[in-house]
C-alpha positions, 0 to 999 in steps of 0.5 A, a space after each residue: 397168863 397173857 404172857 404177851 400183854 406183861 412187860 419185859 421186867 414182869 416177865 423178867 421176874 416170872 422167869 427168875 421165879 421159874 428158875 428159883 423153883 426149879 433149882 428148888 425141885 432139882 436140890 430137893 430130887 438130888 438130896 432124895 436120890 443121895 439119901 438113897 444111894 447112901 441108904 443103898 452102900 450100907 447094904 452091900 451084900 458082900 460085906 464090903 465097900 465094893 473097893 475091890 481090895 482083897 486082904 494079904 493072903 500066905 505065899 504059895 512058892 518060895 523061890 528055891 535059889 533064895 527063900 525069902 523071895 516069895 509069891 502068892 500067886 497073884 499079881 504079876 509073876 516075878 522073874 524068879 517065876 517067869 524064868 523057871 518056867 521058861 527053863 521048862 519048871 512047873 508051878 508045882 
């Protein structure tokens, strides 16, 4: 193509042509590459979504001034924990 010798409406039109295919490419690249990705988390090897959640487990420690204060021992300890173990408790 003698890019030079077209007028600036012809090239115009050749350059929105260009665009158009790309996009057109770009669209069709994009919808490969999500089928994939999708084909991909329905094959999560730890049987989970991969959110992270863990499901609800039974509490390890009672609180002993007050039963119904449990802790499974996740998460953050809560104070009950913290300051029996700062008066020299043990978890056990």
């Amino acid at each position: 193509m003698a890019l030079k010798s077209m007028s600036v409406a012809k090239l115009k039109d050749l350059m929105g042509q260009v665009d158009a295919a790309i996009a057109e490419k770009v669209g069709a690249r994009r919808r490969e590459l999500e089928a994939q990705l999708s084909e991909l988390a329905h094959h999560d090897p730890r049987g989970t979504r991969g959110n992270g959640a863990r499901g609800s487990v039974a509490p390890k420690y009672r609180n002993p001034k007050d039963p119904s204060q449990t802790w499974a021992g996740r998460g953050l300890q809560p104070y009950w924990v913290r300051d029996a173990l700062k008066s020299g408790k043990k978890l056990a």
